[in-house]
TIRO-2110 file (N, C-alpha, C; in Angstrom, 1 decimal):
// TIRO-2110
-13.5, -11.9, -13.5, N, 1, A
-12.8, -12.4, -12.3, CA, 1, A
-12.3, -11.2, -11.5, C, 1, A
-12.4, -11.2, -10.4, N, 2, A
-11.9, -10.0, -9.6, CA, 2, A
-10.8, -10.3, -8.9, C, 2, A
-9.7, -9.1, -9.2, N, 3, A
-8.6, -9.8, -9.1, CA, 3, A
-7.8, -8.0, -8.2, C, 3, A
-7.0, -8.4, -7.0, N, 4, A
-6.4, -7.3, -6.8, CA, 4, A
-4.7, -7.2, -6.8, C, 4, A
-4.3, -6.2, -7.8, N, 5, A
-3.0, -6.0, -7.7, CA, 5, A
-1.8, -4.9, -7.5, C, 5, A
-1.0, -5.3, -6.9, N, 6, A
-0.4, -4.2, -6.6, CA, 6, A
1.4, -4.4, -7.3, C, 6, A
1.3, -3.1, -7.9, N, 7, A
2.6, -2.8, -8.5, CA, 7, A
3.3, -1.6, -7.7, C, 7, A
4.5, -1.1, -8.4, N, 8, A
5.4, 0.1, -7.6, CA, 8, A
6.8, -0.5, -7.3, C, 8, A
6.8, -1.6, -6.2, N, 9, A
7.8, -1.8, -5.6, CA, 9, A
9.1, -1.9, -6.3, C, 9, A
10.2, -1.6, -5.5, N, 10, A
11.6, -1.3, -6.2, CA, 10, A
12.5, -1.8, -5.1, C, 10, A
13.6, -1.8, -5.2, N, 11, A
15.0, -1.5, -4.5, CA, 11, A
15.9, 0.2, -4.7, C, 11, A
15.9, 0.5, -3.2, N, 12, A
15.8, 1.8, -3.4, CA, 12, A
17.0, 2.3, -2.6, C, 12, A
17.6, 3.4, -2.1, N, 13, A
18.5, 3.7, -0.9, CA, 13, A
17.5, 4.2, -0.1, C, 13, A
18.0, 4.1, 1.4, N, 14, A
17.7, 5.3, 2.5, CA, 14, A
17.4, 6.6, 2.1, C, 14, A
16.2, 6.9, 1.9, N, 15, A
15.9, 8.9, 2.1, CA, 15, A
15.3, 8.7, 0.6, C, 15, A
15.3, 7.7, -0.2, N, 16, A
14.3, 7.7, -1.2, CA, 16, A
13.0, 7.6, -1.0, C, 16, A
12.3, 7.7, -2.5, N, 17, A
10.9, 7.7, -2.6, CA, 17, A
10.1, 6.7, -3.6, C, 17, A
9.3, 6.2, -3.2, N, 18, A
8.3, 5.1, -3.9, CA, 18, A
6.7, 5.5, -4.0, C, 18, A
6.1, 4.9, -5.6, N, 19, A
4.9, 5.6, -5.3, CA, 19, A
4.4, 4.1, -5.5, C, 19, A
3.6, 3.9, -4.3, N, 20, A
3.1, 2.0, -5.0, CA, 20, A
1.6, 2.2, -5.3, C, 20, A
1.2, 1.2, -6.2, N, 21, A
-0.4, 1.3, -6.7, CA, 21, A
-1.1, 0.1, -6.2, C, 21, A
-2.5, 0.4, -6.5, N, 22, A
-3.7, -0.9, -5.9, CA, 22, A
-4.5, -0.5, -6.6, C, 22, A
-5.0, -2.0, -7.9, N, 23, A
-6.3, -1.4, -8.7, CA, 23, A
-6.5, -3.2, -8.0, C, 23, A
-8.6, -2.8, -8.4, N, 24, A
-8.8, -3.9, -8.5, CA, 24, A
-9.7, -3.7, -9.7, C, 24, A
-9.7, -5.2, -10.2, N, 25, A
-10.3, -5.1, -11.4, CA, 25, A
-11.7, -6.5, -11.3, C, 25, A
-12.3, -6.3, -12.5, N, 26, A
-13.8, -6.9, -12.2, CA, 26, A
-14.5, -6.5, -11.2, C, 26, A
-14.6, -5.6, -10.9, N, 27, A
-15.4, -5.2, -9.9, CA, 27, A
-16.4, -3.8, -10.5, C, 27, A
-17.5, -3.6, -10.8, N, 28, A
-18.3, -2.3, -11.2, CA, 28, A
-18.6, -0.9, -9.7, C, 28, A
-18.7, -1.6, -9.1, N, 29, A
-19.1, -0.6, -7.8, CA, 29, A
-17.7, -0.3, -6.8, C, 29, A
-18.0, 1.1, -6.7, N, 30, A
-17.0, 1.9, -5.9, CA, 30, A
-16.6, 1.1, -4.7, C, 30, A
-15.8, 1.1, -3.9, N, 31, A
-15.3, 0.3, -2.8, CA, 31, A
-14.6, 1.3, -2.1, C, 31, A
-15.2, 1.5, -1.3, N, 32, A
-15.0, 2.6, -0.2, CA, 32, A
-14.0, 2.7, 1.3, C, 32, A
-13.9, 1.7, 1.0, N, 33, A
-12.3, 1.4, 2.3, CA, 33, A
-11.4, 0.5, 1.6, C, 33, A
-10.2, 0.7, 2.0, N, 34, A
-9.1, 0.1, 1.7, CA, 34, A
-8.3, 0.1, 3.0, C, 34, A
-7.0, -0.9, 3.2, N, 35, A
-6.0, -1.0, 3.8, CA, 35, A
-4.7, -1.3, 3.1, C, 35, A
-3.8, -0.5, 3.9, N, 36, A
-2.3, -1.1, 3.1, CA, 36, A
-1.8, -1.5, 4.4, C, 36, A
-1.0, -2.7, 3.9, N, 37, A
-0.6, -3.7, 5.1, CA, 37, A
1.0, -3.8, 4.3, C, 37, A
2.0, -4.4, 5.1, N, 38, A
3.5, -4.9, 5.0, CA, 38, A
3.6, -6.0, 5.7, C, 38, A
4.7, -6.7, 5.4, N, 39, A
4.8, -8.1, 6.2, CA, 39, A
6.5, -7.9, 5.8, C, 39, A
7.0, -8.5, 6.6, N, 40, A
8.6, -9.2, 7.0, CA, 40, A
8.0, -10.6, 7.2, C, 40, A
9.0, -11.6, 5.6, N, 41, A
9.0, -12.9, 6.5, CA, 41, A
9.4, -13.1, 7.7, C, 41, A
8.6, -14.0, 8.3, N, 42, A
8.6, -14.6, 9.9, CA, 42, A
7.9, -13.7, 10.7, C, 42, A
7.1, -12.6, 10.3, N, 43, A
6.5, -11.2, 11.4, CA, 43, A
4.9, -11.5, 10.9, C, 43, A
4.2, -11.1, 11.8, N, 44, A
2.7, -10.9, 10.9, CA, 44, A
2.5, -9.7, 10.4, C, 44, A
1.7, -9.7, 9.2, N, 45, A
0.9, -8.7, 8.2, CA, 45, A
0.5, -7.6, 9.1, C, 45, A
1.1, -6.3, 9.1, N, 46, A
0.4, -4.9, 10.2, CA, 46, A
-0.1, -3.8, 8.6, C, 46, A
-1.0, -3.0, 9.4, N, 47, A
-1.7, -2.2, 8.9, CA, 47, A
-0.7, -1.0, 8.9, C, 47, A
-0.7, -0.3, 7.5, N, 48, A
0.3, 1.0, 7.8, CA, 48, A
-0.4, 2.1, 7.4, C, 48, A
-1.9, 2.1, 6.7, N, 49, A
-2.7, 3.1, 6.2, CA, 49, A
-3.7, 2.6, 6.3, C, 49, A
-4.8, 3.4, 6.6, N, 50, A
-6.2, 3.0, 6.0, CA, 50, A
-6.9, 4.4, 5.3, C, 50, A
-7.9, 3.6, 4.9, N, 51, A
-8.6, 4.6, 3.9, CA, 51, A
-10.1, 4.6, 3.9, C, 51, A
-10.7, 5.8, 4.1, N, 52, A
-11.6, 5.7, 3.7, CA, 52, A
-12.6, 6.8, 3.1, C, 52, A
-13.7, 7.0, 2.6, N, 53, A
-14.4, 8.1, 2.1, CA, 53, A
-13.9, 9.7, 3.1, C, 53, A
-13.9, 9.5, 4.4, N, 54, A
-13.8, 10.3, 5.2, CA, 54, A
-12.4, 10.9, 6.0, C, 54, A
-11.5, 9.4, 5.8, N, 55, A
-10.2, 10.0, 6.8, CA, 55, A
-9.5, 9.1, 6.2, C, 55, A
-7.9, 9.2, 6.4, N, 56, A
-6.8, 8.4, 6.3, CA, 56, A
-6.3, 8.2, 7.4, C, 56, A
-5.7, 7.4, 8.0, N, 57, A
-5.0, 7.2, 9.4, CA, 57, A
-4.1, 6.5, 9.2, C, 57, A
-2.8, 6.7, 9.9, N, 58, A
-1.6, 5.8, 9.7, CA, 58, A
-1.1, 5.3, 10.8, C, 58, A
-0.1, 4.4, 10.6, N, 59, A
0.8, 3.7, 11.6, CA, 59, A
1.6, 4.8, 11.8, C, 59, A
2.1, 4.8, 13.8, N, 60, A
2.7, 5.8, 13.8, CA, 60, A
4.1, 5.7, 13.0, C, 60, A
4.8, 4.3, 12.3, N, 61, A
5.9, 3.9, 12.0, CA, 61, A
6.2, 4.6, 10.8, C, 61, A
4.6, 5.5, 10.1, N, 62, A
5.3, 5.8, 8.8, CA, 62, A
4.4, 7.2, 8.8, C, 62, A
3.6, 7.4, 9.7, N, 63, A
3.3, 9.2, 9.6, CA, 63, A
4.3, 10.3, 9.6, C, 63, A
4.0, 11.0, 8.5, N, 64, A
4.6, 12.0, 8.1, CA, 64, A
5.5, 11.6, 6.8, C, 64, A
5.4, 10.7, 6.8, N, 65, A
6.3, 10.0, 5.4, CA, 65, A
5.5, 9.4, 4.5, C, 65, A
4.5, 8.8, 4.5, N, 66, A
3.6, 8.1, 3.7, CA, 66, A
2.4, 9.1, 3.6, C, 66, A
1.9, 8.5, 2.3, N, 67, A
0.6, 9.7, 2.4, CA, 67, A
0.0, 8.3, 1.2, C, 67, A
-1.4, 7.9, 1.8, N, 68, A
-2.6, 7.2, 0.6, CA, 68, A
-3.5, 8.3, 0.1, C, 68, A
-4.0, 8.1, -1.2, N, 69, A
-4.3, 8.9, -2.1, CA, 69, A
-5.4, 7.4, -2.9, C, 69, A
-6.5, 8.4, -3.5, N, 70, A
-7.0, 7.2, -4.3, CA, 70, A
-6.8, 8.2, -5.3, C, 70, A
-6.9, 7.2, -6.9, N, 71, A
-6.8, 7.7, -7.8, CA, 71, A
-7.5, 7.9, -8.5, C, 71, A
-7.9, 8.7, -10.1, N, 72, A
-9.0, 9.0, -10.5, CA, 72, A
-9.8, 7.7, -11.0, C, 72, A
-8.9, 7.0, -12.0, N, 73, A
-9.5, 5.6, -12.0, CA, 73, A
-10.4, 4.8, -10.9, C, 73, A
-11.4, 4.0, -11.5, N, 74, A
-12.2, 3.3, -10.5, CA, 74, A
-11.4, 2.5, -9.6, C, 74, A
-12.0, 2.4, -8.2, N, 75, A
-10.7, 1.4, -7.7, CA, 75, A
-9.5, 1.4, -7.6, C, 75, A
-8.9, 2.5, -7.7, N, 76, A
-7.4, 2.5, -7.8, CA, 76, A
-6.9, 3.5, -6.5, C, 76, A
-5.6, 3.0, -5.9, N, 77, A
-5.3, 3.6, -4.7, CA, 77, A
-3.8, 4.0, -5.0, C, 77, A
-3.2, 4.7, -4.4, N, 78, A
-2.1, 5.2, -3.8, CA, 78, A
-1.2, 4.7, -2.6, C, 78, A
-0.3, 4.9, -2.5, N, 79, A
0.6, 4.9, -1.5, CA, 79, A
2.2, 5.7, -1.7, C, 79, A
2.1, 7.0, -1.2, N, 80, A
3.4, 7.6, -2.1, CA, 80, A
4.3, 7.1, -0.5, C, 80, A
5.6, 6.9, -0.7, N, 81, A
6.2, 6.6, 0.5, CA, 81, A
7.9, 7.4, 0.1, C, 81, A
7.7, 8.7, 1.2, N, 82, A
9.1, 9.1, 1.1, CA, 82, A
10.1, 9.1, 2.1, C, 82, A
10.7, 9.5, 2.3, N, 83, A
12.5, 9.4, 3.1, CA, 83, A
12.5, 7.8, 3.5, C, 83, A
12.3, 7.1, 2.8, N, 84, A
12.2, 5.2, 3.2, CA, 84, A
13.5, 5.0, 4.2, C, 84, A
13.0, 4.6, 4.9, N, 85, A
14.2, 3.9, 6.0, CA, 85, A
15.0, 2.4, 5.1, C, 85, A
15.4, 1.6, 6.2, N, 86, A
15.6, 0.2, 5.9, CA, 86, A
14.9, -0.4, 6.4, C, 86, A
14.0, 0.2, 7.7, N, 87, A
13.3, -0.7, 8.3, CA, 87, A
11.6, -1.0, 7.4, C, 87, A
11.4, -0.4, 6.5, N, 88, A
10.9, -0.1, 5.8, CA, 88, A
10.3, -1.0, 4.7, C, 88, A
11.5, -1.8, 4.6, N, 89, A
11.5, -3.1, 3.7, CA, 89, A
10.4, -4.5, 4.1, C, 89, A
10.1, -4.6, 3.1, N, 90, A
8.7, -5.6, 3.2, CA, 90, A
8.1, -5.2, 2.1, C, 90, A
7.2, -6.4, 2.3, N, 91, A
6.5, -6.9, 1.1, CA, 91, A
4.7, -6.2, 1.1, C, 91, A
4.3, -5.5, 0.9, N, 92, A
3.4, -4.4, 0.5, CA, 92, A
2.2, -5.0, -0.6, C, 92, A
1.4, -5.1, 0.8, N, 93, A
-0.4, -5.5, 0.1, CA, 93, A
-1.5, -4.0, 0.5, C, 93, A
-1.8, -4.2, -0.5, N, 94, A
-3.3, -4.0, -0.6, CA, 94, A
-4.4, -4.6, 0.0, C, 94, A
-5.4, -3.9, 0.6, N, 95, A
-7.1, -4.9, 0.7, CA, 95, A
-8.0, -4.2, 0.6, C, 95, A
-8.5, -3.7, -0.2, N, 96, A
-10.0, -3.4, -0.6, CA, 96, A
-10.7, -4.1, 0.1, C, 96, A
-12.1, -3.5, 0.8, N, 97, A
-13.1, -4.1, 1.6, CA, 97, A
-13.7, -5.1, 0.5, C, 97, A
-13.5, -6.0, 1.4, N, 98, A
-14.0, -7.2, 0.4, CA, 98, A
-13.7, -8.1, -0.3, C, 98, A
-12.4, -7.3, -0.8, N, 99, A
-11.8, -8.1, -1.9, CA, 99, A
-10.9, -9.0, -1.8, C, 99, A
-10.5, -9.9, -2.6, N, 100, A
-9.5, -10.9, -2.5, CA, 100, A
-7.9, -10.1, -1.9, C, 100, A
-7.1, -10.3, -1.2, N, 101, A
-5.8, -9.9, -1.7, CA, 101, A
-5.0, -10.5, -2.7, C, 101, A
-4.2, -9.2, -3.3, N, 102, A
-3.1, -9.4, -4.0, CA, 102, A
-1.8, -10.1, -4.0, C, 102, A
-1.1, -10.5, -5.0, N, 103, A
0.6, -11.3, -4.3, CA, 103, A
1.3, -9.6, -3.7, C, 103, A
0.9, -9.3, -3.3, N, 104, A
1.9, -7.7, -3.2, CA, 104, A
3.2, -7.4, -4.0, C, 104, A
3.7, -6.4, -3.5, N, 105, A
4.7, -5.6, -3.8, CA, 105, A
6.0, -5.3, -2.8, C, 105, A
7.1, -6.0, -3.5, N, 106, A
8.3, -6.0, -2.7, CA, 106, A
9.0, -4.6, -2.4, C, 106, A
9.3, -4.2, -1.6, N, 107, A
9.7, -2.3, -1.2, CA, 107, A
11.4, -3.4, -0.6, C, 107, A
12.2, -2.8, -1.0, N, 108, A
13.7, -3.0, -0.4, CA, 108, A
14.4, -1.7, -0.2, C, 108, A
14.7, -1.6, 0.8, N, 109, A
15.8, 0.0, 1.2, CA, 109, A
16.8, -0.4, 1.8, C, 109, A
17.7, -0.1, 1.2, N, 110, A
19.5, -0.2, 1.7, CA, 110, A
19.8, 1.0, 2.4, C, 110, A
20.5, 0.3, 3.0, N, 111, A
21.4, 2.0, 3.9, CA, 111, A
22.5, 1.9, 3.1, C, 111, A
END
């Protein structure tokens, strides 16, 4: 079954740091783009990284603070996220091209 999940998330202060992960599993072949997305209930799902063999690009909301990374494992991704705001807070998916989405990962930052 191919299934994608993402762990990391925490409750954190302002000016902290989070490293969140994305494996997917059942899957044999490399997968060569990814997206990380956030959501606020009541807001739609935005894109805050993408990924791919060639470049990373970010939302201007979190350049210079976030950095995606894949990992050595098959299918596994990164998202290291530092000086976290409050604005910050949401709920953190993954999407592998192709793949199912995950329930995500809750990110909370208090001031």
């Amino acid at each position: 079954q191919v299934r994608t999940v993402e762990s990391g998330g925490a409750l954190v202060q302002a000016g902290g740091s989070l490293r969140l992960s994305c494996t997917v599993s059942g899957v044999n072949s490399r997968i060569n783009f990814m997206d990380w997305y956030r959501q606020v209930p009541g807001n739609e799902r935005e894109v805050v990284a993408s990924y791919s063999e060639y470049r990373t690009d970010y939302a201007d909301s979190v350049k210079g603070r976030f950095t995606l990374s894949r990992g050595s494992a098959r299918n596994t991704w990164y998202l290291q996220m530092n000086s976290l705001k409050p604005e910050d807070t949401a709920i953190y998916y993954c999407k592998p091209d192709r793949m199912p989405w995950g329930q995500g990962t809750q990110v909370t930052v208090s001031s």
